[in-house]
N, C-alpha and C positions, 0 to 999 in steps of 0.2 A: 292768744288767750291770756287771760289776767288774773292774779292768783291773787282772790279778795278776804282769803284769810281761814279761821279753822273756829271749828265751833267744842264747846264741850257738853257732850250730852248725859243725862241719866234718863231712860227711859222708861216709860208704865204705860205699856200698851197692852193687851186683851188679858189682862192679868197678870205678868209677865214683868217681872221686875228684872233690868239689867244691874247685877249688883257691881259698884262701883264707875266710874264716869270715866268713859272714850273720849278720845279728842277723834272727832269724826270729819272728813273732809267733807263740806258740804258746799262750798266754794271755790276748792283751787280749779285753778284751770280752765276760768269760765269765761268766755266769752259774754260782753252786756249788751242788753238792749234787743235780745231779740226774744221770741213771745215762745217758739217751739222747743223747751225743753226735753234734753236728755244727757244722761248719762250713763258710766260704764264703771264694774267694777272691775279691779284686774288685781291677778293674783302676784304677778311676776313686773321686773321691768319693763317701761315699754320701750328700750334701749336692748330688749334682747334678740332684737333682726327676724323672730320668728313668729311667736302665735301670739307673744302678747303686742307686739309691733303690728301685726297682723289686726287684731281688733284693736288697737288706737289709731290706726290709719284708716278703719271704716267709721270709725268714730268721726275721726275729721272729713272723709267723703261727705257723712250726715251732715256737718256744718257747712261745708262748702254747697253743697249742691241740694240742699232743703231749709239754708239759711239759718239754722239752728244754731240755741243757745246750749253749750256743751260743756258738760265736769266728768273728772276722773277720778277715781282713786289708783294708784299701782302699788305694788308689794304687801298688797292687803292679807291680814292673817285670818285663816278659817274663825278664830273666835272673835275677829271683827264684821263677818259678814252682814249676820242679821241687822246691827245697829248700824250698819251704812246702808244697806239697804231703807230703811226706817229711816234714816237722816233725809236720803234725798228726796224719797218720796215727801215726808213732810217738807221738806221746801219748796214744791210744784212742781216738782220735777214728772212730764209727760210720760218719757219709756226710759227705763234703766235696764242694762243690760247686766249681766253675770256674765263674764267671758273665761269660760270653760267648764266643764264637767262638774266641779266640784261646787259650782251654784246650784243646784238643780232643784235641792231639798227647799237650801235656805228663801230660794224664790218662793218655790210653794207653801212656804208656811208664814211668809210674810204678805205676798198679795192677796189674800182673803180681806187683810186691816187695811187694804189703800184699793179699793173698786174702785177707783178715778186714774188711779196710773196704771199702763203694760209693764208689764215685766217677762222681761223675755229671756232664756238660757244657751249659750250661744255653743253648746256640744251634749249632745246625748239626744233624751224625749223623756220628756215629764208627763203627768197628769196635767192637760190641758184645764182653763178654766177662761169664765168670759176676761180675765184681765193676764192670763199668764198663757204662755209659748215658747217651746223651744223652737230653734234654730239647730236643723242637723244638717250639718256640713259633712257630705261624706264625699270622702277624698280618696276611699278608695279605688277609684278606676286611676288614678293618678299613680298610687302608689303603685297599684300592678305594673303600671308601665316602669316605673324604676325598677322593680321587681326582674323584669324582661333584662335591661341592660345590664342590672348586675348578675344574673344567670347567665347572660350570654358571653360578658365580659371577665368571670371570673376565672383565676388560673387555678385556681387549689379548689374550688366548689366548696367556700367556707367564706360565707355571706352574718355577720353582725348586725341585728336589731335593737335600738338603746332605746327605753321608756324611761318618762320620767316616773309616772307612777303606774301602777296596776289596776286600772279600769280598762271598762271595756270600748271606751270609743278611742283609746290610745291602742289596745292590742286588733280593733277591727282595722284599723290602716298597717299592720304589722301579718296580718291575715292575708290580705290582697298583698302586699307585697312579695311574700312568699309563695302565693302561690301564683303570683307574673314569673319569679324565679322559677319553679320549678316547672311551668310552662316551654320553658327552652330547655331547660338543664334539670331531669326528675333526679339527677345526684348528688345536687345541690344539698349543703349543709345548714341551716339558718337558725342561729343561734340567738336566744333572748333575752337580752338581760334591764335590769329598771334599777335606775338611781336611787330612789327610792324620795324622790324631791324634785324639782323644776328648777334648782340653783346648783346644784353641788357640781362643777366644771371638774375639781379634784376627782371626786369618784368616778364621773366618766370615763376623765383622761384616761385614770386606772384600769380600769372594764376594758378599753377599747385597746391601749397597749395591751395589755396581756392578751387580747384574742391576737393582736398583729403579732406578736410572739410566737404564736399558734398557727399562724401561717395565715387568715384571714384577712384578704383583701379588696374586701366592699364593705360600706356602713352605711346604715340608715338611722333616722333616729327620730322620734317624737317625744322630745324632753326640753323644749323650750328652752331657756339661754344656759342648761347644762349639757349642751351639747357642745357649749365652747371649747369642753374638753375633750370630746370627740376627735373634733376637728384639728385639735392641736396636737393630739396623738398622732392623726393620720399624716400631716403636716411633718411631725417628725421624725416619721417613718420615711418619709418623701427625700427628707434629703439627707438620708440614711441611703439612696438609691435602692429605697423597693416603690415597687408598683400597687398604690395605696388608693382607695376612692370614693369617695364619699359621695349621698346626697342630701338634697335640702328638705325643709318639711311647712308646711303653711303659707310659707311664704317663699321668693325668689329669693334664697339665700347665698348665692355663689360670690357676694359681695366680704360676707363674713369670712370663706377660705377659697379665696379664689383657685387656688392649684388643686385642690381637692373635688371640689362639688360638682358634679357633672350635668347633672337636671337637678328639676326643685317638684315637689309637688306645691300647688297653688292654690290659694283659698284668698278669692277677688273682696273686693271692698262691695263689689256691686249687691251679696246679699243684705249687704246691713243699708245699706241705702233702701233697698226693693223694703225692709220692714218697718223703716221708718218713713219711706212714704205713705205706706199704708196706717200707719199708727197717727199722722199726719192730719190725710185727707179722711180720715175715719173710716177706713175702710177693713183696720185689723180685724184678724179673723181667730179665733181661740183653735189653733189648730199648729201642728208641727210642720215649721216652711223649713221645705228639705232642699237641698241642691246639691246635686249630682251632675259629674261630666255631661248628662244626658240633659238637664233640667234645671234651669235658671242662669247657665251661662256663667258661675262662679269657680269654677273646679278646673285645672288646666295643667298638665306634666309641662313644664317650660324646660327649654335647655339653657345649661352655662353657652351663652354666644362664645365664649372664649377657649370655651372646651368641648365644644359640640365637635370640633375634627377629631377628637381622641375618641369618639365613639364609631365604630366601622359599618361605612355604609350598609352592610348588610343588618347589621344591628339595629341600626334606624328604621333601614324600611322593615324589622320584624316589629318594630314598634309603632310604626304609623300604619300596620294591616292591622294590630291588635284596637290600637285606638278609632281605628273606621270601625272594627267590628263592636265597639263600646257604645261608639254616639250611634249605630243601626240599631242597636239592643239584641246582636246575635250574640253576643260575650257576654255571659251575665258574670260580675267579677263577685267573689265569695269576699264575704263580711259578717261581722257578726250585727246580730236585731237586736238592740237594749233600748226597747219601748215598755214605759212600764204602763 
């Protein structure tokens, strides 16, 4: 991709004055010459191995495999949103994604002014409309199965949950997890704590040493690349000689702590491909594309190859009966609904 430079905008769109001028990305990272436009906003690095690595690698699915011409922005700030959104639509840009929760609004109240482009929200459920869609990835059956191992695996029955913020499609993958755990283990302890940010590794560390203080030895987390400090606690606990263990989220992350992470919950590239085909061959549809373990092939508990023998066979097969019982639809794994 080719980084053809940056624009500076003031905008006056439905009355709506931006006071003072953005320098707006409306260019980096874009591949020339091809006709199917899109892009993606992203809140975090896409260097963070997890959920924003996670939607800049389906980003690049869409280019690779729909021949798309593609831009990014990363470590975009909430008061940049609306006016990159507005940048790229004004540049022709086809579908733009919001990748994560905290688009959801800004979508909606910008694609009313661009009926010619999708806009799509890539966590939660919005008000649908003929040119807007969420995207709910729910990773919940994933999660419960991490849930399973750490209930099954825990020695002190004191299980750490780390957010990065306090929404509800962050606390719905923290719901199923706890209750995979206490599926095995009803004595299980599962503690919750939120960074209060998607960067802060410092505060993590903090939060997650002091539960390993407390004797807590399993962690989860859905806090994007502040969970580096998650991992670095549990790490240091490790060769401290305690029995410390962590898992991944979004994506297959046992790359980031390899002595740690035991499985990953997994969110495929395949759904951003399936909505850009259809945005594509005109076939999008104003409606929320969900995918579940169950539904679309996108959702998947992967294990660390490297540390899949640390988990005990009987532990495994408790978890590949609960994940047959997930894709039959006799397990229904509890979540929270945030359709509005």
């Amino acid at each position: 991709m080719k980084q053809i430079g940056w624009i500076t905008a003031c905008l006056l769109t439905s009355g709506l004055i931006l006071l003072g001028c953005e320098r707006l990305d409306t260019g980096a990272h874009r591949a020339e010459g091809k006709p199917f436009k899109v892009a993606m906003l992203l809140s975090a690095s896409i260097d963070d191995q997890g959920w924003t690595t996670m939607g800049y690698e389906g980003l690049k699915a869409i280019e690779k495999e729909l021949d798309a011409e593609i831009a990014y922005v990363e470590n975009l700030a909430p008061a940049a949103q609306e006016a990159q959104f507005r940048a790229y639509a004004l540049d022709g840009y086809h579908l733009i994604f919001g990748h994560g929760y905290e688009y959801q609004e800004t979508a909606q109240a910008v694609a009313a002014d661009f009926p010619e482009t999708i806009f799509v929200n890539t966590s939660g459920s919005i008000a649908v409309a003929p040119n807007l869609a969420p995207i709910d990835s729910r990773a919940e059956g994933a999660t419960y199965l991490l849930g399973i191992i750490a209930g099954a695996m825990t020695k002190s029955d004191k299980i750490g949950v780390l957010g990065g913020r306090d929404v509800p499609s962050i606390n719905s993958t923290f719901v199923a997890f706890e209750a995979g755990a206490k599926s095995v283990n009803p004595d299980v302890e599962v503690q919750w704590h939120y960074v209060g940010d998607w960067v802060n590794r410092d505060k993590a560390k903090k939060i997650t040493l002091a539960q390993i203080e407390a004797g807590f030895d399993f962690f989860f987390h859905n806090a994007d690349i502040a969970a580096r400090g998650m991992y670095e606690a549990a790490e240091i606990a490790q060769a401290a000689g305690k029995q410390v263990w962590t898992f991944g989220s979004n994506r297959a992350q046992h790359e980031v702590s390899p002595t740690t992470i035991l499985a990953s919950s997994v969110i495929k590239s395949a759904l951003f491909v399936h909505i850009a085909r259809d945005v594509k061959n005109g076939t999008f549809e104003p409606k929320p594309y969900v995918f579940t373990m169950t539904k679309g092939g996108a959702i998947e508990m992967r294990y660390n190859p490297k540390l899949k023998d640390k988990v005990p066979a009987a532990v495994q097969k408790q978890v590949a009966a609960a994940e047959k019982q997930i894709l039959a639809g006799t397990l229904k794994v509890p979540q929270i609904d945030f359709e509005e």
